[in-house]
C-alpha positions as CSV (number, residue, x, y, z in Angstrom):
1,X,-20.6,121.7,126.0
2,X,-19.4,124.7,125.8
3,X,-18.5,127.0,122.4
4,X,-15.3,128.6,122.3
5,X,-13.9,130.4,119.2
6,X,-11.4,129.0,117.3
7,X,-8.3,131.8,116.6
8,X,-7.8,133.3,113.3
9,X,-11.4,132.2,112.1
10,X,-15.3,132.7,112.1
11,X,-16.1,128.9,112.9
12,X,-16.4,127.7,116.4
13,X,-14.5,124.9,118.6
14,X,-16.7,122.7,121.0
15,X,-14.3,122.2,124.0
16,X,-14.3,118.0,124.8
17,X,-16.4,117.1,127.7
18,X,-17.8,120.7,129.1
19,X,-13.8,121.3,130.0
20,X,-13.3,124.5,131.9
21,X,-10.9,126.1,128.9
22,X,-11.4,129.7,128.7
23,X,-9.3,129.8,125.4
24,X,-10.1,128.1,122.3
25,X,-6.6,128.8,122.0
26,X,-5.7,126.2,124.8
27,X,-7.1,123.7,122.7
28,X,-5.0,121.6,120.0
29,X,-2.1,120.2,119.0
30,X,1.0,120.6,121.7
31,X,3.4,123.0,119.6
32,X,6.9,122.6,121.6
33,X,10.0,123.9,120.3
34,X,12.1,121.2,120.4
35,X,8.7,119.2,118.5
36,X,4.9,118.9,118.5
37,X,1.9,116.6,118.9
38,X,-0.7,115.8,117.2
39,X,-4.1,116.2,119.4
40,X,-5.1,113.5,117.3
41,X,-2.2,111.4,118.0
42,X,-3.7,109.5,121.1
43,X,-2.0,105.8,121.2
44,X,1.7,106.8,121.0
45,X,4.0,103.6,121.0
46,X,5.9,103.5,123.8
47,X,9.2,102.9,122.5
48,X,12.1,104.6,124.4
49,X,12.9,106.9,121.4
50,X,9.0,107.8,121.5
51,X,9.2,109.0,124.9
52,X,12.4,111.1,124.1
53,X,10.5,113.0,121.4
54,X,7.6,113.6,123.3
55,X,9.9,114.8,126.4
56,X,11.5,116.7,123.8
57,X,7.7,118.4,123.0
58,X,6.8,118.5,126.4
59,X,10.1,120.4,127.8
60,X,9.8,124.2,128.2
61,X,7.5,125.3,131.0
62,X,9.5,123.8,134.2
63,X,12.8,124.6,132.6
64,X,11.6,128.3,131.7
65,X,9.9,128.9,135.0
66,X,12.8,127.4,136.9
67,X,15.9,129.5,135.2
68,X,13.9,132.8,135.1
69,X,14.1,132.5,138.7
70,X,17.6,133.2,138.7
71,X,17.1,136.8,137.2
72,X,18.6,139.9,138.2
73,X,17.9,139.4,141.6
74,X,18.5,136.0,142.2
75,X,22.4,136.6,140.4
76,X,22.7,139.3,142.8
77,X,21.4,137.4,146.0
78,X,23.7,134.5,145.3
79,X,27.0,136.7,144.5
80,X,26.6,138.1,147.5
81,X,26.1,135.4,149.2
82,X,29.7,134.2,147.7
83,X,30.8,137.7,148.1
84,X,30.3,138.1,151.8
85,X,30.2,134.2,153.2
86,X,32.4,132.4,150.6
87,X,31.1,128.7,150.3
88,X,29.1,128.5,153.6
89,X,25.1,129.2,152.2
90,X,25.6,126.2,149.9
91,X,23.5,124.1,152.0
92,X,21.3,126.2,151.3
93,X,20.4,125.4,147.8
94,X,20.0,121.9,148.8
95,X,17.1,122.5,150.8
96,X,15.6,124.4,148.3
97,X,15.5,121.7,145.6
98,X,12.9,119.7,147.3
99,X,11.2,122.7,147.9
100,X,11.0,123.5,144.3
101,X,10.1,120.4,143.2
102,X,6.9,119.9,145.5
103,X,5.4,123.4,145.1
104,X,5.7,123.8,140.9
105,X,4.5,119.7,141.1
106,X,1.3,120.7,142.6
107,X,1.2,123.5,140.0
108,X,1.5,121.2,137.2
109,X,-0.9,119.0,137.9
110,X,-3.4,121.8,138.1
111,X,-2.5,123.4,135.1
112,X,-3.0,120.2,133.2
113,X,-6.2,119.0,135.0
114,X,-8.0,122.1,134.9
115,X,-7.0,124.0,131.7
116,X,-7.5,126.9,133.8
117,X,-4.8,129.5,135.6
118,X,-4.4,130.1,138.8
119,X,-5.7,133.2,138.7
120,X,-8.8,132.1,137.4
121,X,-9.4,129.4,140.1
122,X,-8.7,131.4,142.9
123,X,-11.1,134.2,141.7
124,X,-14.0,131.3,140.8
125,X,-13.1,128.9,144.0
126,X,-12.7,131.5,146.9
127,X,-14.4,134.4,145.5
128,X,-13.9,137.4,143.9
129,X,-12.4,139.2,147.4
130,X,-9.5,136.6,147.5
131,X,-8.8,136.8,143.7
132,X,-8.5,140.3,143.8
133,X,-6.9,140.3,146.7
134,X,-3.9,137.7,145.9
135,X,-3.8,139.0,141.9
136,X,-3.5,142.4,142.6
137,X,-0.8,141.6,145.0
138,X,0.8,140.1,142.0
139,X,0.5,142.4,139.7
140,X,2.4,145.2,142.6
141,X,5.1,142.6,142.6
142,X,5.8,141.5,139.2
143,X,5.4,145.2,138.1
144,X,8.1,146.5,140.9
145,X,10.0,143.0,140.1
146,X,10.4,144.0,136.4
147,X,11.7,147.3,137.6
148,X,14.5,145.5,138.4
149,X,15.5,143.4,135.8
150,X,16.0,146.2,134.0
151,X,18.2,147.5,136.6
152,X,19.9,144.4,136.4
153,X,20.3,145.4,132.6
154,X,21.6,148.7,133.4
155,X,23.9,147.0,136.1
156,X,25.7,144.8,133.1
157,X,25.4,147.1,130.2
158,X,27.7,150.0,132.6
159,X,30.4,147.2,132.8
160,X,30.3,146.6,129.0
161,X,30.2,150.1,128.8
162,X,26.6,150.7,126.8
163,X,25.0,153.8,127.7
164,X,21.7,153.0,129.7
165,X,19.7,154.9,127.9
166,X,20.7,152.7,124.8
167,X,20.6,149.1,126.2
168,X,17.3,149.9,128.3
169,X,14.8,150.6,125.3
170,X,16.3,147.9,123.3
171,X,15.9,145.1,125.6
172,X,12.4,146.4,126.0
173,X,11.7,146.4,122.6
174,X,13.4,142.7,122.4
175,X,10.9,141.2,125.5
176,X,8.3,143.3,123.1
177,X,9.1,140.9,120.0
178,X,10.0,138.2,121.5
179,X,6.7,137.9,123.2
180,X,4.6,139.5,119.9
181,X,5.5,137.1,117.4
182,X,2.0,135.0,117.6
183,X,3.3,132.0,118.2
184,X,3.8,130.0,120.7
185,X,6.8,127.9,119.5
186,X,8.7,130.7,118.3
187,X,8.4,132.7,122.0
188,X,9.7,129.1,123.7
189,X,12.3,128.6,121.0
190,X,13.6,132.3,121.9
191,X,13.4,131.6,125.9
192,X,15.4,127.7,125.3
193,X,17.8,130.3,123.4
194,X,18.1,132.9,126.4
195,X,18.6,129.4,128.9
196,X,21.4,128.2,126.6
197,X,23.1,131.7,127.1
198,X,23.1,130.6,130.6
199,X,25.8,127.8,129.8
200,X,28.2,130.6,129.8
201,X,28.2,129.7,134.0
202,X,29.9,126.7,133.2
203,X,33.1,128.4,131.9
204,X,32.4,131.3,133.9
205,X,32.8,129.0,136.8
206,X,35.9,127.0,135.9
207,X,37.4,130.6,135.4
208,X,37.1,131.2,139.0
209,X,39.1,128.4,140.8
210,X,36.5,126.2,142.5
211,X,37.6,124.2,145.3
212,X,35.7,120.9,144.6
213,X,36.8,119.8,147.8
214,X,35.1,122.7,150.2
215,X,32.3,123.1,147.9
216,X,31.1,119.2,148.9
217,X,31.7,119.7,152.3
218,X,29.8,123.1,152.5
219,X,26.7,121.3,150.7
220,X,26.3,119.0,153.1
221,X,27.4,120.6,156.3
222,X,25.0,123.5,157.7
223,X,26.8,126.6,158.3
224,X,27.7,130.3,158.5
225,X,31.1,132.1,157.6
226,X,31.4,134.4,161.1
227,X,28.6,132.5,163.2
228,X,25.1,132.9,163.2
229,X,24.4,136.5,162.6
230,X,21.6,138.6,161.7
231,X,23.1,139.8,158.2
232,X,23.6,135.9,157.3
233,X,19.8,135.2,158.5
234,X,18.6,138.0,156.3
235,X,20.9,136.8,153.6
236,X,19.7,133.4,153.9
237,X,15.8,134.4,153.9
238,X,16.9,136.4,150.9
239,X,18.1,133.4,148.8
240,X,15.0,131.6,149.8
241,X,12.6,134.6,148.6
242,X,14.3,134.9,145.2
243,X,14.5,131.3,144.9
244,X,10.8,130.3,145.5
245,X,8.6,133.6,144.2
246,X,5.2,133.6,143.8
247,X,4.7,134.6,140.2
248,X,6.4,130.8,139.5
249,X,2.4,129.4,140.3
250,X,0.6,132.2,138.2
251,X,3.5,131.7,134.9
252,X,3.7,127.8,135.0
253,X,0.1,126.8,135.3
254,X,-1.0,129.5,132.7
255,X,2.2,128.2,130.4
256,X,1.1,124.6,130.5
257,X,-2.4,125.3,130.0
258,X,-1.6,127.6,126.6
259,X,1.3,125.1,125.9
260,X,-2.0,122.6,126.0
261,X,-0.6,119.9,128.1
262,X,-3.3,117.7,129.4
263,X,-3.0,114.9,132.1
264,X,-1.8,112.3,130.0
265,X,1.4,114.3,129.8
266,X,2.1,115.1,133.9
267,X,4.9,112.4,134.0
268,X,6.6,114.4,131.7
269,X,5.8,117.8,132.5
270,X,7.1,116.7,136.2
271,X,10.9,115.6,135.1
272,X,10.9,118.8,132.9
273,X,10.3,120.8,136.1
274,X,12.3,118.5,138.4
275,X,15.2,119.1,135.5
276,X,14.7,122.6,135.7
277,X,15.2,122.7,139.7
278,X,18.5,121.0,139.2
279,X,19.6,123.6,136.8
280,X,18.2,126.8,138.7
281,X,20.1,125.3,141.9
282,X,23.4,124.2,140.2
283,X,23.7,128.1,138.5
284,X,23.1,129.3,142.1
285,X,25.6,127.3,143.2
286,X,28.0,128.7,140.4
287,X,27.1,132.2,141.4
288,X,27.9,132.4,144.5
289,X,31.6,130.0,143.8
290,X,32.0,132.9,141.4
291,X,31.1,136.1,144.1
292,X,33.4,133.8,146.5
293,X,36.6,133.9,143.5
294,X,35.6,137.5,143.5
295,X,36.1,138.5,147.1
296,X,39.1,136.3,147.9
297,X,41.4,137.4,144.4
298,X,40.4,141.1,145.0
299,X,40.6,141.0,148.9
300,X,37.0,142.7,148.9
301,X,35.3,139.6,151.0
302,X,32.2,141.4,153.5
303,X,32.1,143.9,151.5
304,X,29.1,143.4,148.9
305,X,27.6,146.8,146.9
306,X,25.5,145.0,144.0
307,X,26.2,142.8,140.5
308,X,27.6,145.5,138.8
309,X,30.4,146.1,141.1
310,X,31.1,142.1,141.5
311,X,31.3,142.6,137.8
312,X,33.9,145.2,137.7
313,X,36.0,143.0,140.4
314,X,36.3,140.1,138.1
315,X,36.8,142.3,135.7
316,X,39.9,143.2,137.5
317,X,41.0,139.7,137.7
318,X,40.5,138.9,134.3
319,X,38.4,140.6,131.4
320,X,37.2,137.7,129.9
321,X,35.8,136.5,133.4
322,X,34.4,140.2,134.2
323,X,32.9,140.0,130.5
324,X,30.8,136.4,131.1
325,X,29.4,137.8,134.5
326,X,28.1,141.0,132.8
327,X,26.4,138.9,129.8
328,X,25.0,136.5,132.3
329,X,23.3,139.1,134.4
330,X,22.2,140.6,131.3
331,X,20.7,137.4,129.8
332,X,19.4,136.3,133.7
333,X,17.5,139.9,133.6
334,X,16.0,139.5,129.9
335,X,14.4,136.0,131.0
336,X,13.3,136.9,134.2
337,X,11.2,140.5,132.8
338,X,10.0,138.3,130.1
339,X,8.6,135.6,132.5
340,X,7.5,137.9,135.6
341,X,5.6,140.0,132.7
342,X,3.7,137.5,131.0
343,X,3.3,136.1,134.5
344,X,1.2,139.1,135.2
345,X,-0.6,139.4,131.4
346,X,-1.6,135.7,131.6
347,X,-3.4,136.5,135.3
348,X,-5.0,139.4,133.5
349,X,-6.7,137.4,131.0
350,X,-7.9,134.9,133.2
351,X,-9.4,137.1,135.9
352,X,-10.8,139.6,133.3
353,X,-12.3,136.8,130.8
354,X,-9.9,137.8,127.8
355,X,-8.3,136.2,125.2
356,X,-4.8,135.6,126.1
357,X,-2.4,133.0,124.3
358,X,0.9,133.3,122.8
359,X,-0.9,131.3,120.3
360,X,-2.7,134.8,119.1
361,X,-1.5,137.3,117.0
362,X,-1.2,140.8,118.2
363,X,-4.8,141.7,116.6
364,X,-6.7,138.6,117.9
365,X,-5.6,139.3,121.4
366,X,-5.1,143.0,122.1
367,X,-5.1,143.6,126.0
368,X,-2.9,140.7,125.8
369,X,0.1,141.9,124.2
370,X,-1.2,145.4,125.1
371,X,-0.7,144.2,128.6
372,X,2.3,142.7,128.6
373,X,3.3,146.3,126.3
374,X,2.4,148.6,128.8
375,X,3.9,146.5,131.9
376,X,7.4,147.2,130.1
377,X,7.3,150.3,128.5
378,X,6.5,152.1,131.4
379,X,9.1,149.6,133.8
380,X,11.9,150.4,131.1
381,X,10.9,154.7,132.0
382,X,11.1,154.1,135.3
383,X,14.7,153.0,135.3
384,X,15.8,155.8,133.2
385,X,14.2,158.6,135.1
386,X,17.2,160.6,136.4
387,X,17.0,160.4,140.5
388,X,14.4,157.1,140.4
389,X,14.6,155.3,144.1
390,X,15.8,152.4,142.2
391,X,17.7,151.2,145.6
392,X,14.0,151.6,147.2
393,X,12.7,150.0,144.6
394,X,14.9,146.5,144.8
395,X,14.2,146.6,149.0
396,X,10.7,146.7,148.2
397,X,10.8,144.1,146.1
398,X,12.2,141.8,148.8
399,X,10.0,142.9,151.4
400,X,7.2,142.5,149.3
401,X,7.9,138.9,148.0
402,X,8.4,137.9,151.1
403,X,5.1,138.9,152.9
404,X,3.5,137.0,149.7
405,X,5.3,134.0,150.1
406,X,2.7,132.3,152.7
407,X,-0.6,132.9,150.8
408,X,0.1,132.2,147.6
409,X,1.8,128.6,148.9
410,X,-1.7,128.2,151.1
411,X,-4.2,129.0,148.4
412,X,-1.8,126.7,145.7
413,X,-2.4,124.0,148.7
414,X,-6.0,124.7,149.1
415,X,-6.8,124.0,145.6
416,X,-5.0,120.5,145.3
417,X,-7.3,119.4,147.9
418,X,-10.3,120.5,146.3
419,X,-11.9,117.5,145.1
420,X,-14.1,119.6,142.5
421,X,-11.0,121.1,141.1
422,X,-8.9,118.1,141.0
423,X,-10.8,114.7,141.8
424,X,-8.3,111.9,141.4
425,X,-5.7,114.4,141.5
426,X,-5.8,115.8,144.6
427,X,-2.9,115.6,147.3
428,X,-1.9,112.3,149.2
429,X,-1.8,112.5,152.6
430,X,1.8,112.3,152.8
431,X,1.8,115.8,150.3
432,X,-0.2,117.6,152.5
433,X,2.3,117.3,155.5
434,X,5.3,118.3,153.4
435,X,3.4,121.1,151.8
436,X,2.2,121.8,155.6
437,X,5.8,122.2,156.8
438,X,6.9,124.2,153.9
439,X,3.8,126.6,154.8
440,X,5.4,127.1,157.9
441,X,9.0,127.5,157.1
442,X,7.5,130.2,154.5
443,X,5.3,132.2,157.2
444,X,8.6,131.9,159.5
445,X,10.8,133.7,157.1
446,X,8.2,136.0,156.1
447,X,7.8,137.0,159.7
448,X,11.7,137.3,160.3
449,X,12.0,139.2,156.6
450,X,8.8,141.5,157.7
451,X,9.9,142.5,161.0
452,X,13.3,143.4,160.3
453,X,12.5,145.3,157.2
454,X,10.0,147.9,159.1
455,X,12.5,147.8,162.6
456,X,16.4,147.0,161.1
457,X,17.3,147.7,164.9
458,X,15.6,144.0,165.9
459,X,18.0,141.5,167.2
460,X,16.6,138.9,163.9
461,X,18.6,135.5,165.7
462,X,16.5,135.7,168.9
463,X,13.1,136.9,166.9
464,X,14.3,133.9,164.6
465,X,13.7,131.4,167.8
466,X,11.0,133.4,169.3
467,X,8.7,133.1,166.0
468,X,9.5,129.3,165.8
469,X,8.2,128.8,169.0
470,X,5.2,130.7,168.8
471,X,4.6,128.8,164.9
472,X,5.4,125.5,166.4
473,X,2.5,126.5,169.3
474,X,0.2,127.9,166.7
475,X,0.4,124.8,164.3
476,X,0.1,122.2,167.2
477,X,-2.7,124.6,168.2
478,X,-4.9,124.5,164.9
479,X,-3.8,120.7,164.4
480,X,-5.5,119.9,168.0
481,X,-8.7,122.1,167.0
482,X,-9.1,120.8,163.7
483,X,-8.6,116.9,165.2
484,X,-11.3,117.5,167.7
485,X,-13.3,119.2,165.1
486,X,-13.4,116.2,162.5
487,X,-14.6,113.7,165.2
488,X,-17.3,115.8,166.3
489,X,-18.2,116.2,162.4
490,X,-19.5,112.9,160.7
491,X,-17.1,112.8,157.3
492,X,-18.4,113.5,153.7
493,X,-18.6,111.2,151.3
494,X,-17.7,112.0,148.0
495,X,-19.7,109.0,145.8
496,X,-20.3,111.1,142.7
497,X,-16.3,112.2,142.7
498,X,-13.5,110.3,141.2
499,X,-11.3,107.7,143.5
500,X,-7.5,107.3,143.5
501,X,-8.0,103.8,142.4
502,X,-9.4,104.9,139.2
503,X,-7.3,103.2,136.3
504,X,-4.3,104.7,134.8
505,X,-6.8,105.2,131.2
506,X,-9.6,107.2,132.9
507,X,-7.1,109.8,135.4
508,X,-5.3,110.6,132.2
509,X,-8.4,111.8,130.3
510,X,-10.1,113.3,133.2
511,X,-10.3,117.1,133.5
512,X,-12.3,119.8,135.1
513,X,-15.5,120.4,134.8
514,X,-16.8,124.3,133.7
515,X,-16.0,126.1,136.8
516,X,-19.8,127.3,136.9
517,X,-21.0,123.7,137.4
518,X,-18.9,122.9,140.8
519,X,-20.2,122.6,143.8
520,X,-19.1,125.9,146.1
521,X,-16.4,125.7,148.7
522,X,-17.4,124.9,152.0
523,X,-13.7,125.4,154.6
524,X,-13.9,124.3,158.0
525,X,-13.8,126.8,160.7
526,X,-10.6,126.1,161.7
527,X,-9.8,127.1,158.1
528,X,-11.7,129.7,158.3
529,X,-10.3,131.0,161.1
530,X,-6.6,130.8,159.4
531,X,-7.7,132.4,156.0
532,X,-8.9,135.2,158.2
533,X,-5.5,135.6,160.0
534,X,-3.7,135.3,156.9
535,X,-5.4,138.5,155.7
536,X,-4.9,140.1,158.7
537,X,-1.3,139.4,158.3
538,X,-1.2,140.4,154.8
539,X,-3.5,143.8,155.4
540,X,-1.3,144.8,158.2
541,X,2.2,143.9,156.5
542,X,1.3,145.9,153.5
543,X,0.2,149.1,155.7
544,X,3.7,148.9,157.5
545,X,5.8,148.6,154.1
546,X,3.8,151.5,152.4
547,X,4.5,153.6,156.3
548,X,8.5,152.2,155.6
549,X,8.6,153.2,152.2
550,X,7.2,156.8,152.4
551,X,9.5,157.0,155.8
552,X,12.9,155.9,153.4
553,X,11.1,158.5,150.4
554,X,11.6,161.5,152.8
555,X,15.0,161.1,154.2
């Protein structure tokens, strides 16, 4: 077994059956904010009222994860999208709930499973060159992604008509609080508090006309306002990057596993994340009917600058409209910082072997909160330093998220195949293809978003047909190799691993074992082969953004 140390006191915790918990903490009763269970509460009734109060415990990590995706840049993204192309990209948003809903399904089952993060696993499972590699990626985006929330806070605060240098340190020292209280229920109460300020896109959106009527037919009917061109690719590869971001894996898994949900709660964990899709896809869609009201009443349609100025053109309309934009990008940039940060201070713990729960105080878990300090103090400086390349700063950040995209998807799909890591809970076969083809559409769009960020002079519609080609050729490719290579291989048999057929008792209760006790990773060459090209990809991309960036820096 191993000995953990329980928070707050001298004794020590035995964690159940040699679980790979790295954190006492992680251990215990599940302390929601809408209610709690009891650890020892282990034959609930199943009475419908039941379930609803244990939804009610359960709810937080999907929703949280789902709505702080819609931060500063993801309100920006989608006004523009209104802004520029009216009601066209809603199609758009349809295609991304699926999306949504496989990728943070696969993280939820390996939150709960493991007890681990993701950081963690992919630093234990594919060594420490990979989990450097992928979490300092992470940390470079979340850090420049914080940057600008808080120029999303700056962006609404000018329209309300706060000084900067007055808004900026106290929403710092509110993500600060919020985040320091050492507890866990009283940071998700605060962040269900932030989501309910969200509502204010209902009124916001009945406020600017909607045309029921054009909105259903542009959801269903693929489109583009003007014809396919490359500004409305770009546009669309933008509202795919700040719609499916990589710090979602790292926050959710860590969040469920110090929220202490084990499998016996997945069902539940999966409609609050499916609910929180809905929501995250439904404001998007109320964004960009709101940048559309925007651009038609003012006459300003094609002619997007940023939030702030959509801001001041409902404004123009109507105050009270101009006013509910402002406080929804505000609120949108104070959830996103706070989930992007701890993001990045839950990945530090796990790769660095530290304490790190909300469920800590401040002086139980220092280069936790000290962390998660530092990470906005020194974002919140940035912002207010007079002549900062703040608009440098946001391109970045799309550039960067989008070269990410790929990996982090592949090594999320590696790991729910490992049997060590998973055993009855690994993918189905039918998973693995839809994860496959979301893989690809990624690396697509990361290519397109890539190429056209180091050469803006590329014609992006005929490099968008080119790179499907040579990605369809590629996959059909490595499927061929790694067919012939399995029937030249004799397959493993796993007899001393868990089956699917186990019985609905036994796959509840099962988790991982210590990460020091599984057998090593053993990939097949042809995965081999892609892992290598991946980094490849990945080293090369990341040499031609730094070249871009110092190139934009000089002029």
């Amino acid at each position: 077994m191993t000995i953990l140390d329980r928070p707050g006191s001298d004794t020590v915790l035995e964690a159940p059956h040699g679980t790979a918990v790295l954190d006492s903490a992680h251990l215990g009763d599940i302390e929601g904010a809408l209610g709690r269970i009891s650890l020892s509460d282990t034959a609930r009734p199943r009475s419908l009222q039941i379930r609803l109060a244990t939804m009610l415990a359960i709810i937080g990590p999907g929703l949280i994860v789902m709505v702080g995706d819609n931060d500063a840049g993801g309100v920006a993204t989608y006004v523009q999208a209104g802004q520029n192309y009216g009601y066209s990209l809603l199609w758009v948003l349809v295609l991304l709930i699926p999306v949504l809903i496989v990728n943070q399904e696969m993280v939820v089952r390996l939150g709960a499973v493991t007890g681990v993060g993701h950081a963690r696993l992919i630093n234990k499972r594919f060594g420490r060159g990979w989990g450097w590699f992928s979490v300092g990626d992470l940390f470079l985006l979340n850090f420049l992604t914080l940057v600008t929330e808080f120029i999303g806070v700056t962006l609404a605060a000018d329209y309300i008509g706060i000084p900067r240098y007055v808004v900026v340190p106290f929403a710092a020292i509110a993500l600060i609080a919020i985040m320091a209280s050492g507890s866990f229920r009283r940071w998700e109460r605060a962040m269900l508090v932030f989501i309910a300020i969200t509502l204010l896109q209902i009124p916001m959106l009945l406020l600017s006309h909607p045309d029921a009527g054009r909105a259903a037919k542009s959801l269903v009917t693929p489109g583009m306002s003007g014809g396919v061109t490359s500004d409305a690719v770009l546009l669309i590869i933008a509202m795919v990057g700040t719609t499916v971001a990589p710090w979602q894996l790292f926050f959710q898994q860590s969040n469920i596993v110090d929220k202490r949900i084990t499998p016996r709660f997945i069902g539940y964990e999966r409609a609050d994340t499916t609910l929180g899709a809905f929501v995250v896809v439904m404001g998007a869609a109320a964004l960009i009917m709101t940048g559309d009201w925007a651009a038609r009443a003012t006459n300003s349609g094609g002619r997007f600058v940023d939030a702030g100025a959509v801001a001041h053109l409902l404004g123009q309309i109507d105050t009270t409209l101009g006013s509910m934009f402002a406080i929804v990008l505000l609120d949108a940039s104070i959830i996103g910082a706070a989930a992007v940060t701890l993001a990045s201070s839950y990945a530090f713990g796990d790769v660095c072997g530290l304490k790190h729960s909300l469920h800590r105080g401040f002086g139980d878990a220092k280069p936790f909160y000290l962390s998660y300090t530092g990470m906005v103090v020194i974002a919140a400086v940035i912002v207010l330093i007079p002549g900062a390349p703040l608009g440098l700063i946001t391109t970045g950040v799309q550039a960067l998220a989008g070269l990410l995209l790929p990996s982090a998807t592949v090594f999320l799909v590696l790991l729910c195949n490992d049997r060590e890591v998973l055993g009855p809970w690994v993918n189905r076969p039918w998973l693995n293809v839809v994860s496959g083809l979301i893989v690809s559409v990624l690396l697509l769009l990361s290519g397109i978003l890539m190429a056209t960020t180091v050469f803006p002079g590329l014609d992006i519609v005929s490099l968008a047909a080119d790179l499907t080609v040579g990605l369809a050729i590629c996959a059909a490719t490595v499927f061929g190799v790694l067919r012939w290579s399995g029937r030249r291989r004799p397959k493993k048999q796993w007899p001393d691993q868990p089956s699917f057929e186990l019985a609905r008792t036994e796959r509840a209760t099962w988790r991982m074992p210590p990460l020091t006790s599984l057998k090593p990773v053993s990939w097949s060459a042809g995965t081999r082969l892609g892992m290598l090209a991946l980094r490849g990809y990945l080293v090369v991309g990341a040499i031609l953004l730094v070249a871009k960036a110092i190139q934009l820096g000089s002029t």
